[in-house]
C-alpha positions as CSV (number, residue, x, y, z in Angstrom):
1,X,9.8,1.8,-4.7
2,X,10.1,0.3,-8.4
3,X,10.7,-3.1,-8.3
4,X,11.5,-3.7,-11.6
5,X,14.5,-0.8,-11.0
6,X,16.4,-2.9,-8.4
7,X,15.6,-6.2,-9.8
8,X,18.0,-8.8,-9.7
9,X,21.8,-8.1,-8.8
10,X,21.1,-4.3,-8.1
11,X,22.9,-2.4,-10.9
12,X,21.7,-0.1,-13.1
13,X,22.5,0.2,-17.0
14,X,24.8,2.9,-18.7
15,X,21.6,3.3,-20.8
16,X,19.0,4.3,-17.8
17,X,17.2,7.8,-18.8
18,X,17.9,9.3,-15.1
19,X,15.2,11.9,-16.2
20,X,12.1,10.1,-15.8
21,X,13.2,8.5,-12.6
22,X,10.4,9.8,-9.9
23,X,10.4,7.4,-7.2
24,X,8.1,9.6,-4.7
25,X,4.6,9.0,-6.0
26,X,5.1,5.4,-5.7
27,X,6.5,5.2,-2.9
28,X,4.1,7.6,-0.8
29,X,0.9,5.9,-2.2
30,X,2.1,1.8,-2.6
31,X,5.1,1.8,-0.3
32,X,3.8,3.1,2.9
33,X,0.4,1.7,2.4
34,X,-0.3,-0.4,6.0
35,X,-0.9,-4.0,5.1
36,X,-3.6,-6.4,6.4
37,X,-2.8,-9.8,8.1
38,X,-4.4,-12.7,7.7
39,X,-3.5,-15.3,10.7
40,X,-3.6,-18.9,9.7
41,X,-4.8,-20.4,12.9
42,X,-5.3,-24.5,14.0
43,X,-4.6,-26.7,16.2
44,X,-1.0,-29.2,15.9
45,X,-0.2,-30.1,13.1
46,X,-2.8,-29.9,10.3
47,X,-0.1,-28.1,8.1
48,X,-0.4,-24.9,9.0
49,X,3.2,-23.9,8.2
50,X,3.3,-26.2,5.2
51,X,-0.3,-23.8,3.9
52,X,1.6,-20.3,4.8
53,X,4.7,-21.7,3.1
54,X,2.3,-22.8,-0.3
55,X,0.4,-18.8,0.5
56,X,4.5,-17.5,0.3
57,X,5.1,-19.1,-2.7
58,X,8.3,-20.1,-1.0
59,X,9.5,-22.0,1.7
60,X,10.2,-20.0,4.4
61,X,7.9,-21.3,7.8
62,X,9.4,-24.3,9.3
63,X,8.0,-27.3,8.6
64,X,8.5,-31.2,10.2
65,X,6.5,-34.3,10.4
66,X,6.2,-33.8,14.1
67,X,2.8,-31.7,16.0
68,X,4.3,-28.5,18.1
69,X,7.2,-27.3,15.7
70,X,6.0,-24.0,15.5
71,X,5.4,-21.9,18.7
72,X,5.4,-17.8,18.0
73,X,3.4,-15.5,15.8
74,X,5.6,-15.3,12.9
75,X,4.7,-12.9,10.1
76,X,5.6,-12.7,6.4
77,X,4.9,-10.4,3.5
78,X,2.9,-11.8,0.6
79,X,1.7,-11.3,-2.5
80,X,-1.5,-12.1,-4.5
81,X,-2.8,-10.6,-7.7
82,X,-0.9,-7.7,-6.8
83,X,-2.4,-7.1,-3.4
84,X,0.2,-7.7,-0.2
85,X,-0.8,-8.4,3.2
86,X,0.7,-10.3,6.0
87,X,0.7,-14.4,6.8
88,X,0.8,-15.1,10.1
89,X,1.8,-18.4,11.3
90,X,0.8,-19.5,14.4
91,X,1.7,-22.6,16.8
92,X,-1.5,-25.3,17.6
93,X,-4.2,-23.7,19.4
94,X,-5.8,-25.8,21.8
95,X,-8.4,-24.7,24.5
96,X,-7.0,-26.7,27.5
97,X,-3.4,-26.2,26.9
98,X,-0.6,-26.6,29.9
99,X,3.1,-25.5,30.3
100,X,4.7,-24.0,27.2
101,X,1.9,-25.2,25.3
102,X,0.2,-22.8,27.1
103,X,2.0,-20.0,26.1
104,X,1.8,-21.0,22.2
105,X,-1.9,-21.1,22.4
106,X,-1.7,-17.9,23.6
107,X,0.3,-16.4,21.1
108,X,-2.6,-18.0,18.8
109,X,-5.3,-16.2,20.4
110,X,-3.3,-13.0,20.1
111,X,-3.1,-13.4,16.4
112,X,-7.2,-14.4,16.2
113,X,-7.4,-11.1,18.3
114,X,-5.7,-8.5,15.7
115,X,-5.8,-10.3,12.2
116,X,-8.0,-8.8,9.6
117,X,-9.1,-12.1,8.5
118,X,-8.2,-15.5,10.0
119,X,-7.8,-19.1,8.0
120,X,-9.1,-21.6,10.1
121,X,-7.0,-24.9,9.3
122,X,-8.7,-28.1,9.5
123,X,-7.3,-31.6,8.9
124,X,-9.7,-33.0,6.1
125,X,-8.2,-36.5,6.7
126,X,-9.1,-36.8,10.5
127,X,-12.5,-34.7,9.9
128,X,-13.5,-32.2,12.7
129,X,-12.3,-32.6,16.4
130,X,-13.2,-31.1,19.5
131,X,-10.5,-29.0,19.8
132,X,-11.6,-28.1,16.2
133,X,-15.1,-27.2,17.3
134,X,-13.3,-25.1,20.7
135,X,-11.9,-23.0,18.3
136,X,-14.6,-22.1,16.1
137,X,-16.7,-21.3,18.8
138,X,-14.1,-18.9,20.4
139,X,-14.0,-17.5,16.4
140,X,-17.8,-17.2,16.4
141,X,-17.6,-14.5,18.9
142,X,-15.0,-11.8,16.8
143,X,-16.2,-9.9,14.1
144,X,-13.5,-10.9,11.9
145,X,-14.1,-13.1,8.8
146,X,-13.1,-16.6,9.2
147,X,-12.7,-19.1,6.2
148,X,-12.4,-22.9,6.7
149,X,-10.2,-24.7,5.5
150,X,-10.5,-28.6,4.6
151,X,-6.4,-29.5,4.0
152,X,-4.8,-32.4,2.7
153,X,-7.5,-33.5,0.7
154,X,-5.3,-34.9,-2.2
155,X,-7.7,-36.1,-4.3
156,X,-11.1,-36.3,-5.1
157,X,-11.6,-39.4,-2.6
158,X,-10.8,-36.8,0.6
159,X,-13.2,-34.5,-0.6
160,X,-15.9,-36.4,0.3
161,X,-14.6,-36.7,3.8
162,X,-14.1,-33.2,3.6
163,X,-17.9,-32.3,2.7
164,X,-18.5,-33.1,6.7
165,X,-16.6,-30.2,7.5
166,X,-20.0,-28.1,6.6
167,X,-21.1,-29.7,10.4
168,X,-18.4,-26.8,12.2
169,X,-20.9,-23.6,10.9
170,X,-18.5,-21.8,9.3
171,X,-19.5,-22.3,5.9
172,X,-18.1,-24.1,2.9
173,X,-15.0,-25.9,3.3
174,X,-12.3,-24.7,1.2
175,X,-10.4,-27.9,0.2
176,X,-6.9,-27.3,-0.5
177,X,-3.9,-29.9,-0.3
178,X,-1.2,-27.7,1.2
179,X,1.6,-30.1,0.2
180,X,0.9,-29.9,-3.5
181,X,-0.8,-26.9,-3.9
182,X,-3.8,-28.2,-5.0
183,X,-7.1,-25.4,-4.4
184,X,-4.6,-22.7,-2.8
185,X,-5.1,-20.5,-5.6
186,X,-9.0,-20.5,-5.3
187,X,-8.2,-20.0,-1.4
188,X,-6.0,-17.1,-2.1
189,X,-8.6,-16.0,-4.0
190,X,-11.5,-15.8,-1.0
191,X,-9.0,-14.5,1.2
192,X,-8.4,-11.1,-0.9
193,X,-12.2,-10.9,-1.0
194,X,-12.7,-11.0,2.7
195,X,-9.3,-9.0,3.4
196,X,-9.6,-5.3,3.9
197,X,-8.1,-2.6,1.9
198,X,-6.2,-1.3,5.1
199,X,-5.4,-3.5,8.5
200,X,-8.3,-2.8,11.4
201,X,-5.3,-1.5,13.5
202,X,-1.8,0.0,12.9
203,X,0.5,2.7,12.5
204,X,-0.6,4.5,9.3
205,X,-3.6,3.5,9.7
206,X,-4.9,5.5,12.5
207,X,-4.8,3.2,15.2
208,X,-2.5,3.2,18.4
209,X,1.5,3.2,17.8
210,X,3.1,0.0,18.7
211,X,5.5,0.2,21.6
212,X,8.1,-2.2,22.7
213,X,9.8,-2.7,25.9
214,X,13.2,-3.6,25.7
215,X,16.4,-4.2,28.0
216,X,17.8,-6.6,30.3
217,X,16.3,-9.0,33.1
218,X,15.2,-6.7,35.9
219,X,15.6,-3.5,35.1
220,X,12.1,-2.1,35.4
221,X,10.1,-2.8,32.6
222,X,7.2,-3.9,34.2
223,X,7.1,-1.3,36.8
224,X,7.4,1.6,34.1
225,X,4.4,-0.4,32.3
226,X,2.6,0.0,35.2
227,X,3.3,3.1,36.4
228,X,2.4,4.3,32.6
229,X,-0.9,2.2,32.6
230,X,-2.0,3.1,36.2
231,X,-2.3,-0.8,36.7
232,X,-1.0,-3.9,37.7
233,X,-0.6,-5.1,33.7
234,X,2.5,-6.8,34.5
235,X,3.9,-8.9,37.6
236,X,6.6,-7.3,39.5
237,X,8.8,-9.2,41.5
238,X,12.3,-9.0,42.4
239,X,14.0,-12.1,41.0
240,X,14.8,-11.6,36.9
241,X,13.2,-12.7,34.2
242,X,9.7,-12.5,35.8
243,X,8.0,-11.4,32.4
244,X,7.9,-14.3,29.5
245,X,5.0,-13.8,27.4
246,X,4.8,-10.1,25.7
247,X,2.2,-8.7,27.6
248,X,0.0,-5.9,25.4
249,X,-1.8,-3.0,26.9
250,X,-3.4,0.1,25.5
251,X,-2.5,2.6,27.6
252,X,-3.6,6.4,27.6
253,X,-0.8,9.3,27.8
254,X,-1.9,12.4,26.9
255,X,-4.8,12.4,25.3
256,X,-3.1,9.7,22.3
257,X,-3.6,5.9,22.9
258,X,-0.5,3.7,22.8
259,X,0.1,-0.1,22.3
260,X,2.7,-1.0,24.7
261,X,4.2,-4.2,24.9
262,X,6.3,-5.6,27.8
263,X,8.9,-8.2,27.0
264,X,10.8,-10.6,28.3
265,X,14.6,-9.5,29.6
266,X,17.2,-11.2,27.5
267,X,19.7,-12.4,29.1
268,X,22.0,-14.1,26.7
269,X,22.2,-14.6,23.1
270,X,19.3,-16.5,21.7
271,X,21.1,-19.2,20.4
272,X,23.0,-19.9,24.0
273,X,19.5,-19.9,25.7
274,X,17.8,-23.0,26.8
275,X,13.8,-24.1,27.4
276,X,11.9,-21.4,28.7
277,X,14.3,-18.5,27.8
278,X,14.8,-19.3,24.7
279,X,11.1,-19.4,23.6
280,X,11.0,-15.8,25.4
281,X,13.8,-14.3,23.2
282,X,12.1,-15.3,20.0
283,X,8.6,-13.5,21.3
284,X,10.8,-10.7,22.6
285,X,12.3,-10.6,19.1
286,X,8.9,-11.4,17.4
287,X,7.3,-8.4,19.4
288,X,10.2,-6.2,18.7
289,X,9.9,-6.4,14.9
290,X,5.8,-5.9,15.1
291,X,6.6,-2.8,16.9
292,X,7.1,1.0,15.5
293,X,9.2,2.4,18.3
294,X,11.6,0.6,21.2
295,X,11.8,2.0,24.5
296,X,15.3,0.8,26.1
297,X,15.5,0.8,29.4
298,X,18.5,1.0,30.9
299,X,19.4,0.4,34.7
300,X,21.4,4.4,35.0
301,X,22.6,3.4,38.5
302,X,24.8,0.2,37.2
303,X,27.5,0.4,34.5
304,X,26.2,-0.4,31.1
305,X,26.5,-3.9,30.7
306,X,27.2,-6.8,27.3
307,X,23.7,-7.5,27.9
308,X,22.4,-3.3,27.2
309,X,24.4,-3.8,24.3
310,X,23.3,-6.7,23.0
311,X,19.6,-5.7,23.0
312,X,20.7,-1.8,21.3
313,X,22.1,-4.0,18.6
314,X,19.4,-6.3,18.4
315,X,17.3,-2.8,17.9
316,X,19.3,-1.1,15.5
317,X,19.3,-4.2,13.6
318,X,15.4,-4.1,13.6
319,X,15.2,-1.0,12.0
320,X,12.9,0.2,14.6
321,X,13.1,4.2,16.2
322,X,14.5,3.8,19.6
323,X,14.3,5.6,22.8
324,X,17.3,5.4,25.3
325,X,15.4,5.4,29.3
326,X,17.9,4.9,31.6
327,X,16.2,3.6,34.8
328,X,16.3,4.2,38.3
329,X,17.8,7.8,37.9
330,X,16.6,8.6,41.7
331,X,19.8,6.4,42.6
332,X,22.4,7.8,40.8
333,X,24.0,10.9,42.6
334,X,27.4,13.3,41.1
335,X,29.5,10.8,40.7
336,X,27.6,8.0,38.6
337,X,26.0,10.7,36.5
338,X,29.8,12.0,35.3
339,X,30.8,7.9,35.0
340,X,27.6,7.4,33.0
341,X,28.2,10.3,30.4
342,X,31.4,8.5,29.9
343,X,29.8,4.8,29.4
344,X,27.2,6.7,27.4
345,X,30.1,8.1,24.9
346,X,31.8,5.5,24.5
347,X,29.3,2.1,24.3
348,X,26.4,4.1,22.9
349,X,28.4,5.1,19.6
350,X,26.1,2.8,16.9
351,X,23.1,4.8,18.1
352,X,23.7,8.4,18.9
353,X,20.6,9.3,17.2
354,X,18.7,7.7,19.9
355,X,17.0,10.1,22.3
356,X,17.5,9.9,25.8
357,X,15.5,10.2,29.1
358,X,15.9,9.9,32.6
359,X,13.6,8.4,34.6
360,X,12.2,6.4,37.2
361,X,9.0,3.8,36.7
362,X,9.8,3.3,40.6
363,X,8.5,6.6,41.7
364,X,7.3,8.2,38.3
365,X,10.3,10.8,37.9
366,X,9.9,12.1,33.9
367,X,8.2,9.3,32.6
368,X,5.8,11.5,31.0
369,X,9.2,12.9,28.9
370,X,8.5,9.5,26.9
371,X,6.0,10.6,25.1
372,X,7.4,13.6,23.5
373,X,10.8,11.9,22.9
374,X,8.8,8.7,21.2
375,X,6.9,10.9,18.9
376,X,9.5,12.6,17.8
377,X,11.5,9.1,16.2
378,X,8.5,8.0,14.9
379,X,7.7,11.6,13.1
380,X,11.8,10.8,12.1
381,X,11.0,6.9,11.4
382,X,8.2,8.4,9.0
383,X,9.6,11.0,7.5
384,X,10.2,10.9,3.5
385,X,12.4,13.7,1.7
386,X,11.6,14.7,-1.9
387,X,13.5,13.4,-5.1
388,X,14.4,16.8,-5.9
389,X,15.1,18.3,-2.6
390,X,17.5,15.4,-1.9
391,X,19.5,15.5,-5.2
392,X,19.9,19.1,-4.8
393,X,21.6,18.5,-1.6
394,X,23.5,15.8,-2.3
395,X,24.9,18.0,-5.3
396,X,26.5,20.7,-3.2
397,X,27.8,17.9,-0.2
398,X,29.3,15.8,-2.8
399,X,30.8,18.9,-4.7
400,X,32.1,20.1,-1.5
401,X,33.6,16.5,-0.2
402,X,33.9,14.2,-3.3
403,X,33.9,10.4,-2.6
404,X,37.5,8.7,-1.9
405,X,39.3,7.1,-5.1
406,X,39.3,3.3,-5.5
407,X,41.1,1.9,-8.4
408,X,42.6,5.2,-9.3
409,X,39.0,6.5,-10.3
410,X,36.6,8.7,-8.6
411,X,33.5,7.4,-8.3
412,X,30.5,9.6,-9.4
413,X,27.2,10.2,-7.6
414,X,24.9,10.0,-10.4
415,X,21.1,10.0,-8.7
416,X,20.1,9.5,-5.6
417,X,16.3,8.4,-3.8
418,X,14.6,7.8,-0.6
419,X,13.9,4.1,-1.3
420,X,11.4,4.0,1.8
421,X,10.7,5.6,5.0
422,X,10.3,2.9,8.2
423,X,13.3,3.0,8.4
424,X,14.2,6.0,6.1
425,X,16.6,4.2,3.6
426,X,18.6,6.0,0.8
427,X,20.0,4.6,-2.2
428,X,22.9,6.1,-4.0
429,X,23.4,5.6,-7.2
430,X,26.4,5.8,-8.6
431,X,29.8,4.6,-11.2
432,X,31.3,2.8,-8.3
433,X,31.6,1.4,-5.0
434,X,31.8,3.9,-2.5
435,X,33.6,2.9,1.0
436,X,31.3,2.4,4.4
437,X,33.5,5.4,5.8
438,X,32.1,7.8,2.8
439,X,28.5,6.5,3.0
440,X,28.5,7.2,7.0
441,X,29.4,10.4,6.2
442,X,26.6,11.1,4.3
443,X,24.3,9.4,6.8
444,X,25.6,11.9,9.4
445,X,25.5,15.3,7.1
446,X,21.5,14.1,6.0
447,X,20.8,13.8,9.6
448,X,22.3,17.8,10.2
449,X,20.6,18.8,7.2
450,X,17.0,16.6,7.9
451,X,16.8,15.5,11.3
452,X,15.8,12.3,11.5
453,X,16.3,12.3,15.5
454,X,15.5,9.3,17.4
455,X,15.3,6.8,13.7
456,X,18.3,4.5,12.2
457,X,19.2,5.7,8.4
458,X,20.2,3.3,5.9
459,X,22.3,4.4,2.8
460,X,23.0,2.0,0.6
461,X,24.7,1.8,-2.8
462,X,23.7,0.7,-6.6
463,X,26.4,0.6,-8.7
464,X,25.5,1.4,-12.7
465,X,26.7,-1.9,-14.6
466,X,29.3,-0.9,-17.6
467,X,27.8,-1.7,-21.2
468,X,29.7,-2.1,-24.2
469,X,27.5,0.2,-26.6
470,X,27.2,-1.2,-30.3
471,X,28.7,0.4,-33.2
């Protein structure tokens, strides 16, 4: 969408020519355009977080003066010469790593594995270590480009130091102080070059959709993973909470491959969770927002719990297009199914456009109904509606069912666009505030008059700012 159009506080001037608005073209060829990543890789604390925070151009990575802070893949969106792409920050890889450790090196390796182009973050101070030279051998065997980089070198004394860096293969050392921001720009500027136009892998771009895995401790993800895959991807066991790590698979369903990715139950809230847990809810979360569409499994033969609607909300609030699977269905007989519809009407009601199927991943009962109903929300998660198409509509529902007073004036709808699809989100523009009751309204009458089964819809609201015109 514009930028400059929504700038600042998000109102609009009496003087805007509503005529040449056309947000589509944009917005179809720039909006939607899949983004490469570039994974800033290292091990502890070389300033990894402190480099993606200088990339950012502001501080949003966490940074401390102690080794380990960060743990999970954690992407961002930046901007360079007018090229996006993702930064993804990444905990301390190290080859021998044990306990929890463990797990962040492997969230490391995951983001060597799919980047498009990786930053290989060296402490120009210490010079290169053997956990250094572990990783650049593991990076000698991908095809993706790899630049090295010599940080805190603060001044020309370091660089020196830094020159012995050529000893690790990987080419010139790019010397860069993180901290002060000294060489970043000529960095940034090497990383464009060896970033693709369009990420290796990725929704728009061709490659397999990204699934998540979602619901409470024991309630069957694994087994539908496997069951799906044909394989034992995922341990199985009886006691909850089995799964920490997202666990990726490609997995083959009707001729279409599919990125699935099993996650960790959440129990609790993330910020009541402890050790181990907690670390799993932040990957569960992390995995959730790299996703396209959520599968939600439910446990059908229970009654839907805090915990199913704690992870619906976490979800919805994702923006992601979700899939309800309620679980287990070969244990519910007459009388569950009638309680269920009940539960369904009345704890489901922030995501009724979510489609629903019942299954079992224990014996295989209508799992294959997942794939229809998944690519069907992410047609709906994808789908964009014409500037003209949407105005004229909007025309003959507002005519019909006019916005509420406030103030003792009626607001007008002067314009309206679809800002971006992913999820599709609408923006009304208009002479005043319109209440949450009136813009739900008009959520619910686009989705009878577009569809949009199976994806959230935002509608939001700009009002046009009141200008005193000169004489």
């Amino acid at each position: 969408m514009n930028e400059d159009v929504l700038a600042g506080d998000g109102v609009w001037s009496d003087e805007t020519d509503w005529e040449v608005l056309d947000f589509d073209e944009e917005s179809e060829e720039g909006e939607e355009l899949a983004m490469p990543t570039l994974a800033v890789v290292g091990r502890p604390n070389v300033g990894k977080s402190t480099l993606v925070n200088r990339i950012l151009g502001r501080r949003e990575a966490v940074v401390e003066d102690i080794p380990g802070v960060t743990r999970d893949r954690v992407s961002y969106e930046a901007n360079w010469s007018g090229r996006r792409f993702w930064v993804q920050d990444t905990g301390g890889w190290e080859p021998d790593a044990k306990g929890l450790q463990q797990h962040v090196a492997r969230q490391a390796e995951l983001a060597m594995d799919t980047a498009d182009a990786i930053l290989l973050v060296v402490d120009a101070t210490v010079g290169a270590t053997a956990t250094d030279e572990a990783a650049v051998k593991k990076l000698r065997r991908s095809k993706i480009p790899v630049i090295l980089v010599a940080n805190k070198v603060d001044d020309q004394r370091v660089e020196s130091e830094a020159a012995t860096l050529w000893s690790l293969g990987l080419g010139e050392p790019r010397m860069v102080s993180a901290a002060h921001g000294r060489g970043t720009g000529d960095l940034l500027d090497d990383v464009l070059a060896a970033l693709p136009e369009t990420p290796r892998e990725g929704g728009g771009g061709g490659g397999p959709r990204r699934v998540a895995l979602v619901g409470k401790p024991n309630v069957g993800k694994s087994s539908l993973l496997n069951k799906l895959s044909g394989d034992e991807r995922s341990v199985v066991h009886d006691v909850a909470g089995t799964t920490v790590d997202p666990v990726d698979s490609l997995v083959d369903l009707g001729g279409k491959i599919w990125k699935f990715v099993d996650t960790a139950g959440l129990r609790r809230k993330v910020s009541n969770a402890s050790g181990t847990e907690f670390y799993a809810s932040l990957r569960t979360k992390s995995a959730l927002e790299a996703s396209e569409v959520a599968i939600m499994l439910i446990d059908a033969s229970q009654p839907i719990t805090e915990q199913d609607l704690r992870v619906i909300s976490l979800v919805a609030d994702s923006g992601r297009a979700l899939v309800l699977a309620f679980n287990k269905w070969d244990l519910v007989d007459e009388d569950r199914r009638l309680m269920l519809e009940k539960e369904v009407d009345r704890d489901l009601n922030r995501v009724p456009w979510a489609g629903r199927v019942n299954i079992s991943a224990q014996t295989g009962r209508a799992v294959q109904k997942l794939v229809p109903a998944m690519e069907t929300a992410l047609e709906s998660w994808d789908k964009r509606i014409s500037t003209g198409r949407l105005n004229t509509w909007l025309k003959e529902v507002v005519a019909a069912t006019p916005p509420p007073m406030r103030g003792g004036r009626l607001p007008r709808v002067l314009f309206a666009t679809q800002a971006s699809t992913r999820p599709p989100t609408f923006v009304l523009f208009t002479t005043g505030f319109l209440e949450a009751g009136y813009r739900r309204f008009i959520e619910r009458r686009l989705r009878e008059e577009f569809g949009f089964d199976g994806s959230p819809v935002r509608v939001s609201v700009r009002v046009r700012e009141k200008r005193e015109r000169k004489k």
